[in-house]
C-alpha positions in Angstrom: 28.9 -4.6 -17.3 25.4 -4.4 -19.6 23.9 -5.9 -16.4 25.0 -3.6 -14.1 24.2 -0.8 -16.0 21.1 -1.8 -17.0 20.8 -2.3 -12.7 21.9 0.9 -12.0 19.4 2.8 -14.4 16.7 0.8 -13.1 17.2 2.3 -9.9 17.8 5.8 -11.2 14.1 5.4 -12.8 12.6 5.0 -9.6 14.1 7.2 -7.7 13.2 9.9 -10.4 9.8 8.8 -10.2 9.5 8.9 -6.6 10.9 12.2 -6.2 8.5 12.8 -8.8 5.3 11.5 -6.7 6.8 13.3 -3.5 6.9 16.6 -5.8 3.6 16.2 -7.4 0.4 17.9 -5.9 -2.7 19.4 -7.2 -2.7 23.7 -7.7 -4.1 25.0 -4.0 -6.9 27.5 -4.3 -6.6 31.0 -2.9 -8.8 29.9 -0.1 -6.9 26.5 0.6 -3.6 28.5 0.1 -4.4 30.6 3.1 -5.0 27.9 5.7 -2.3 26.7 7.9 -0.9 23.5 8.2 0.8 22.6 11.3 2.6 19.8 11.6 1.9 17.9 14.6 3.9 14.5 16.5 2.6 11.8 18.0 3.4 8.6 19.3 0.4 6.1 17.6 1.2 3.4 20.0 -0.9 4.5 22.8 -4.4 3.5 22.8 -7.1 4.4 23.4 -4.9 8.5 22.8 -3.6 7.9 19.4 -3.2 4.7 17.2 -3.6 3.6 13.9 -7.2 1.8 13.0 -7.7 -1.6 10.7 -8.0 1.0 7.4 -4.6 2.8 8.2 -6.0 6.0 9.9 -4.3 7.4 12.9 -7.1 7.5 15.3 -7.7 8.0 19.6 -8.5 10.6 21.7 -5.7 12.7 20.9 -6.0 12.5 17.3 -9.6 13.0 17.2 -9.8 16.6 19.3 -6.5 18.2 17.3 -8.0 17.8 14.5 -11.6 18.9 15.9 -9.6 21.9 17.2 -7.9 22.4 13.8 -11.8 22.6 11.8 -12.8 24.8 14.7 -10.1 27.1 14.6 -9.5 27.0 10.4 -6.7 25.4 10.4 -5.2 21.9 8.7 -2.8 19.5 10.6 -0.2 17.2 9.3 0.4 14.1 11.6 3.7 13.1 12.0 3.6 9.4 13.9 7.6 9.6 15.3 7.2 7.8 18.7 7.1 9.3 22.1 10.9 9.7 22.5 11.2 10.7 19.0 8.3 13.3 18.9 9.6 15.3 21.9 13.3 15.5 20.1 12.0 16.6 17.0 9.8 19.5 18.8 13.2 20.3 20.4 14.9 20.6 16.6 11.8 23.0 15.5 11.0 20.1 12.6 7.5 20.0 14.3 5.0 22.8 15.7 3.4 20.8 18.5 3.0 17.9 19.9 0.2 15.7 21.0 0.8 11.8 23.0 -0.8 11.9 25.7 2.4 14.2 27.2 2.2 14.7 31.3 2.5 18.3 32.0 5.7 18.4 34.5 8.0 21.1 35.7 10.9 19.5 34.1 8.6 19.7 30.9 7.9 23.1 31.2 10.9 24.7 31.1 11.4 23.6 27.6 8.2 23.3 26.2 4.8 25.6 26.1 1.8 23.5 27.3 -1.7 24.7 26.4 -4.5 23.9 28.7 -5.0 20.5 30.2 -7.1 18.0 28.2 -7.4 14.8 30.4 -6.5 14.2 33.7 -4.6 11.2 34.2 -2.7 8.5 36.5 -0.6 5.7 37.2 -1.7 1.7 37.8 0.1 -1.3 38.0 -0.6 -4.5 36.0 0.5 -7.8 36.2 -0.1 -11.0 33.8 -3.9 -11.9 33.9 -3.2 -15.2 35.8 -0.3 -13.8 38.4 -2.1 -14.1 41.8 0.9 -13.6 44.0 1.1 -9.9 43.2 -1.3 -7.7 45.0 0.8 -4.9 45.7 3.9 -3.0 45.7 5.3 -5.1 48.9 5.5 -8.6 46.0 7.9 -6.9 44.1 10.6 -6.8 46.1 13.5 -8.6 44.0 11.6 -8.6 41.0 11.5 -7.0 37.4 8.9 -4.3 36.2 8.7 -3.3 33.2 8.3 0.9 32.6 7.9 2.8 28.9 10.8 5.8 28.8 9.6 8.8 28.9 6.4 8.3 30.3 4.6 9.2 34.1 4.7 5.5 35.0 8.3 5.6 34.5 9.0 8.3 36.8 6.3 6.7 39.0 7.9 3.9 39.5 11.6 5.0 39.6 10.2 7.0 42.6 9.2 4.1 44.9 11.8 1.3 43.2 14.3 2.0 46.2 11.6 1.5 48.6 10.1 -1.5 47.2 13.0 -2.9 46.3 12.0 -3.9 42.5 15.0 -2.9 39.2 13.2 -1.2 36.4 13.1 -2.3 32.7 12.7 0.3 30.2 11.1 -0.3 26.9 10.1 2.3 23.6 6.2 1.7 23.8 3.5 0.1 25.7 3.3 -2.8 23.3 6.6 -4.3 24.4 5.9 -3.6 27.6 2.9 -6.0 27.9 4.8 -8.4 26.4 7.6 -8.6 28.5 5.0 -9.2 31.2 3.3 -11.5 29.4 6.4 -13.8 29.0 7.4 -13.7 32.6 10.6 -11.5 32.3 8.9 -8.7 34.4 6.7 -9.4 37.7 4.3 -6.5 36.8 4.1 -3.1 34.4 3.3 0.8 35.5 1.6 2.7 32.3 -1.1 5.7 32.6 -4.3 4.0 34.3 -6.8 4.9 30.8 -3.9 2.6 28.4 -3.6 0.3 30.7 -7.7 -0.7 31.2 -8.4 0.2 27.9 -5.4 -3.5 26.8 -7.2 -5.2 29.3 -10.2 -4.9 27.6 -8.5 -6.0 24.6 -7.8 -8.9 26.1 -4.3 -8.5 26.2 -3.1 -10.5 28.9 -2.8 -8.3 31.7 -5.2 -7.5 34.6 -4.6 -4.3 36.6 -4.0 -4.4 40.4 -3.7 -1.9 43.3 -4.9 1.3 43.1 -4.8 4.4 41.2 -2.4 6.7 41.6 -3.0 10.5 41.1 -1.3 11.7 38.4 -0.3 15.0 36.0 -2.9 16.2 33.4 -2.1 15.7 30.0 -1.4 18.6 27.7 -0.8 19.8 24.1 3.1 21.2 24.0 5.1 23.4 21.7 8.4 25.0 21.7 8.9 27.6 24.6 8.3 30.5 23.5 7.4 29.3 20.1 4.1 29.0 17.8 2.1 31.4 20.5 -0.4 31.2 17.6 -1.0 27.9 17.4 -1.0 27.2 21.3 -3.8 29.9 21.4 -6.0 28.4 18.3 -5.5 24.8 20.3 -6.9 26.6 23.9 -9.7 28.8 22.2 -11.1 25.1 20.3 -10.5 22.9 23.0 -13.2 25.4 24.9 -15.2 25.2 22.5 -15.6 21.7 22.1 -15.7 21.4 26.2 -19.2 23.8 26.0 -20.7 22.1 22.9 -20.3 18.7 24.4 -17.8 17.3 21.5 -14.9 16.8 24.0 -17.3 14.1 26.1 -18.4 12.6 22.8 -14.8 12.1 21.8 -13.5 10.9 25.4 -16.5 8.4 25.5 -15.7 7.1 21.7 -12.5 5.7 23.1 -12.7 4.7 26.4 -15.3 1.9 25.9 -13.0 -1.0 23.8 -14.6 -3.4 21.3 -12.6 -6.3 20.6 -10.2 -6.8 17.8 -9.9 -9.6 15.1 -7.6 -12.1 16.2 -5.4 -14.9 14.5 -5.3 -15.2 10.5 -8.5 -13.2 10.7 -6.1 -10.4 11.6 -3.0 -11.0 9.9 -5.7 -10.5 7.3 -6.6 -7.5 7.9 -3.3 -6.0 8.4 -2.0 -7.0 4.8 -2.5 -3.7 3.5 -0.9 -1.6 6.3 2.0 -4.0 6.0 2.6 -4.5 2.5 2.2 0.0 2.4 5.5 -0.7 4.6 7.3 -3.0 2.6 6.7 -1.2 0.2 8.5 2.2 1.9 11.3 -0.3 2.9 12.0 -1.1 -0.9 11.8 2.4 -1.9 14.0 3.8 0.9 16.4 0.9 -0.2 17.0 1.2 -3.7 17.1 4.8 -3.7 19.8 4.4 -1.1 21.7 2.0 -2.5 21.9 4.1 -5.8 23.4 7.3 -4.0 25.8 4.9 -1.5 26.7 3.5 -4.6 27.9 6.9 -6.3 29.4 7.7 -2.8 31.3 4.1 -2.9 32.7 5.3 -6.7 34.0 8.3 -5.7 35.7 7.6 -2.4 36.9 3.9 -3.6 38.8 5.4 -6.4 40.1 8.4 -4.2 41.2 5.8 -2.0 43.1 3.5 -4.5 44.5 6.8 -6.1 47.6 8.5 -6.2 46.9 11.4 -4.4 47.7 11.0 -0.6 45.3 14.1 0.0 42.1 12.8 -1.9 43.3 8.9 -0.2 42.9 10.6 3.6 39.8 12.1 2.7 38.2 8.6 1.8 39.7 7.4 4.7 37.9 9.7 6.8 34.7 9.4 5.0 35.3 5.4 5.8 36.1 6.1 9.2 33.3 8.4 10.6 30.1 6.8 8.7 31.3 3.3 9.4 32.1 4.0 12.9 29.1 5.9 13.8 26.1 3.4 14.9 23.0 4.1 12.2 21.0 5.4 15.2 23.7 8.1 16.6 23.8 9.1 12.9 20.2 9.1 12.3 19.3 11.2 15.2 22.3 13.2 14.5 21.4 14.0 10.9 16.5 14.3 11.6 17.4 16.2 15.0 20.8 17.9 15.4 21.9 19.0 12.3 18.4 21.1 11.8 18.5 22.4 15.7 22.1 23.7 14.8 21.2 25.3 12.2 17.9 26.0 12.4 15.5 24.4 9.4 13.2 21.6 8.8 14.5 18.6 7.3 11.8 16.4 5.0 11.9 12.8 6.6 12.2 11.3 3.3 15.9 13.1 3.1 17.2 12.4 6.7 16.2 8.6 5.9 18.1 8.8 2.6 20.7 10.7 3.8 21.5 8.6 6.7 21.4 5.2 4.8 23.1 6.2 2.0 26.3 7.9 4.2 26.0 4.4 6.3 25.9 2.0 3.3 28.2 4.4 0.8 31.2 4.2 3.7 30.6 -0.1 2.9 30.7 0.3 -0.4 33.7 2.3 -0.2 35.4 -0.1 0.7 34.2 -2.8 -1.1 35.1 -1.1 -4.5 38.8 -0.6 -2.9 39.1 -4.4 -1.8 37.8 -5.4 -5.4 40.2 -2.8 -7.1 43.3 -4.2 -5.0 42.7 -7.5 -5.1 43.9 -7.6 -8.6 47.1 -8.4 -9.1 49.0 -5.1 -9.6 51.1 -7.2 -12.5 48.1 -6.6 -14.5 48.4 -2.9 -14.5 51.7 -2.9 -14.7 52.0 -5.0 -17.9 48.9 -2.3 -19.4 50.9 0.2 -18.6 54.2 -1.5 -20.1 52.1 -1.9 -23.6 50.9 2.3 -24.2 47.8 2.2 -22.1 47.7 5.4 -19.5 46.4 4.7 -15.9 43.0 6.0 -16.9 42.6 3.2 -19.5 44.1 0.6 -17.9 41.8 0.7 -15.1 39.0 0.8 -17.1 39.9 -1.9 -20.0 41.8 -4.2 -17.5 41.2 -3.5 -13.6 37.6 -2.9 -13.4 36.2 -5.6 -15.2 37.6 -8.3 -13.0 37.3 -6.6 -10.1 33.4 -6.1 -10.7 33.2 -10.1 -10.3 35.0 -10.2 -7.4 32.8 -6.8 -5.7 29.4 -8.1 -6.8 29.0 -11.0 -3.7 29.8 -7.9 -1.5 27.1 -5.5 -3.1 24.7 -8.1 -2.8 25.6 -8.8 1.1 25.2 -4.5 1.1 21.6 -4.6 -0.5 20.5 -6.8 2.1 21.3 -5.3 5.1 20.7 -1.3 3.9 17.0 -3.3 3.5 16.8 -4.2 7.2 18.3 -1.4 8.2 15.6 0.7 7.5 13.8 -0.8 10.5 16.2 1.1 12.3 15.0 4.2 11.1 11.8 3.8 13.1 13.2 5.8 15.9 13.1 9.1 13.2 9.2 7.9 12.6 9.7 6.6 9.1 6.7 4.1 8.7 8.7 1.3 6.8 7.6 -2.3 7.5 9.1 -2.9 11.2 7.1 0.1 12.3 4.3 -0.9 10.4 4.3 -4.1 12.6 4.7 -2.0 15.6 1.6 0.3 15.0 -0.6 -2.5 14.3 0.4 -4.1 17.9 -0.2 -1.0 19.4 -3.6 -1.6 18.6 -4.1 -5.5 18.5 -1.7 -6.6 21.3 -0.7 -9.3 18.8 2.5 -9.9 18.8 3.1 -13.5 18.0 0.6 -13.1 14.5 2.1 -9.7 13.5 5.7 -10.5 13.9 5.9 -13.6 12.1 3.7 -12.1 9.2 6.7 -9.8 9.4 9.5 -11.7 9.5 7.9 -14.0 6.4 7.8 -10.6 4.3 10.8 -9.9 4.7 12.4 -13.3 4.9 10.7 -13.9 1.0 12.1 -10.3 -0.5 15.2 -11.0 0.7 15.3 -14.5 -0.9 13.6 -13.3 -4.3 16.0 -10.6 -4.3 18.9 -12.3 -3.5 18.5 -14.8 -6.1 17.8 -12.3 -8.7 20.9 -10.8 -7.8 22.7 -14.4 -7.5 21.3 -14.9 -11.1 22.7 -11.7 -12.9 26.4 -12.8 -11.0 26.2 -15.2 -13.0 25.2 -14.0 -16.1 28.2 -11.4 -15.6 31.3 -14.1 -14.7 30.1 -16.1 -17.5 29.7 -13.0 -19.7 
């Protein structure tokens, strides 16, 4: 019991602490106080338009001219790397201002979003695996796969002409897995916006573009309709300015000439510190978790071993709706609906929290009920035969024993909230999967990146399992 307390503290330290170093900030001046900050999505897994560079910065096109715009037009942006998908939902839930991914200006698009003036003028191409010579055109991929990125103009470009070609689409989340799913053979060819598509194949990675351009829709920075006039007009006033002082063809040239990236352990390398920075957002996100599922798991375990019928259904419904619920409904659910209802931002840091520790406290729940009930109610019988009240006997007698039998479970619990925070990608937390992801983005390196990845968390898991193995021991033997 010393052990676990002493556990439990531990964890209660941190998660002071963090919220702490969340909450801490240096006093503003009057002049920094009346700047505005915008906070502005992206996808950072579309090069050569926004990615994330060897020392962590979130670079490209895009990133480059909003923020040119911002010190144009006096005001400070916060980037917010959610994911295509992701960054479109959250502008829908007001927990962003604008948005900025390389985002096609359509019809369909405009009756829910603002769109300022058009930055880059885009199109579609096809690319197949650099040493596919039996694809020339749309006529080989009759029967075949192709690979498309949801969301995106080469999705809807190629869902347009499927039925006529006779090809079956594969949608993926970014360009990255895209590639690679040509790369292996499971898709004959890929459709992606003609600038991301040269600028990987000069990358080198793996693919070689054939047929011809397609015309496509312009590109455009997007807020809600109707919403942040203000800051749609700041974007269109700087983005002329830097079209007649010649900083929008500096920045457009910057990008779309490649140099080549590190490779191999050269690489892996170089992407320590952007990886171990997610590992070390998976730990926090975990333990601070685990300590509120683990209050939740208290409370409702004992309501449900209780007396009470009422306070028993209500546990029962806790268990039922955040063990049913798949982490990603809830996660969306929790970062995108429940702020859109009723209208208000929700930090990241608490939607992640929130939504692990609802997911892993329904577990826990149950856990702490198994353990209670699994000792044999002659034991609380016989402590209640002798004086002791229910309160007591529970305490002195139940608890204790069933602690030894819970703690195999609360270890199996810790590891997978840990890798579920890879899930929570898809709400744009930056944890270690996503980490992996953003560095792909850039490299096209998938085989280097993802076993670096797995090995990380493949040797917490172990250290922490172990650790945990060792004080379950300590505790029987105690």
């Amino acid at each position: 019991m010393k052990s676990l307390r002493a556990l439990w503290f531990t964890m209660a330290v941190v998660l002071f602490a963090a919220a702490g170093m969340a909450g801490y900030a240096q006093p503003a001046s009057a002049a920094e106080q009346a700047v505005k900050t915008y906070d502005i999505a992206t996808d950072v897994t579309f090069a050569p338009f926004e990615f994330q560079d060897a020392n962590g910065q979130y670079v490209g096109i895009d990133m480059d001219l909003i923020r040119a715009i911002a010190e144009d037009q006096n005001f400070k942006v916060n980037i917010k790397p959610l994911g295509f998908n992701a960054a479109v939902q959250a502008l829908e839930a007001k927990q962003v201002d604008g948005v900025i991914a390389g985002m096609s200006i359509t019809d369909e698009r405009k009756a829910k979003f603002d769109f300022s003036t058009p930055y880059f003028t885009s199109g579609v191409i096809m690319a197949v695996k650099a040493d596919n010579d039996s694809i020339k055109g749309y006529e080989d991929l009759k029967g075949k796969r192709v690979a498309v990125k949801t969301g995106t103009e080469g999705y809807s470009y190629a869902e347009s002409i499927s039925a006529r070609y006779g090809f079956t689409l594969v949608p993926f989340d970014d360009s990255a897995q895209m590639y690679d799913e040509v790369k292996g053979g499971n898709s004959a060819a890929c459709f992606d916006d003609y600038p991301v598509l040269e600028y990987g194949v000069k990358q080198n990675n793996g693919l070689k573009t054939v047929g011809e351009r397609t015309e496509g829709a312009s590109y455009g920075f997007a807020v809600g309709k109707g919403q942040n006039a203000e800051l749609l007009e700041k974007f269109n006033q700087g983005f002329a300015n830097l079209e007649q002082n010649g900083k929008l063809k500096e920045i457009k040239e910057k990008y779309l000439v490649a140099s080549a990236n590190k490779t191999g352990w050269a690489l892996v390398a170089e992407s320590l510190p952007a990886l171990l920075k997610g590992l070390g957002k998976t730990l926090l996100y975990t333990i601070v978790s685990l300590f509120f599922a683990f209050i939740l798991g208290l409370i409702f375990g004992f309501m449900k071993v209780g007396r009470n019928r009422w306070l028993r259904g209500i546990a029962t419904v806790f268990v039922d709706v955040f063990r049913g619920i798949p982490l990603i409904v809830l996660a969306f659910f929790i970062y995108f609906g429940i702020p859109q209802a009723l209208d208000f931002k929700m930090p990241l840091f608490l939607a992640a929290v929130l939504t692990l520790s609802l997911n892993a406290g329904a577990y826990m729940t149950e856990i702490i009920r198994g353990g209670i009930q699994s000792i044999d109610r002659g034991q609380m019988e016989a402590a209640r035969s002798l004086g002791l009240s229910y309160r007591k006997s529970m305490i002195k007698i139940v608890i204790p024993q069933a602690v030894k039998v819970m703690i195999p479970s609360f270890i199996n619990q810790m590891v997978i909230t840990l890798k579920d925070t890879s899930i929570l990608s898809v709400i744009g937390l930056v944890e270690l999967t996503q980490s992996g992801k953003i560095i792909i983005a850039r490299t096209f390196e998938s085989f280097n990146i993802w076993a670096t990845v797995a090995v990380m968390y493949l040797i917490v898991i172990t250290v922490l399992t172990k650790i945990a193995d060792g004080m379950e021991r300590k505790i029987k033997n105690g």
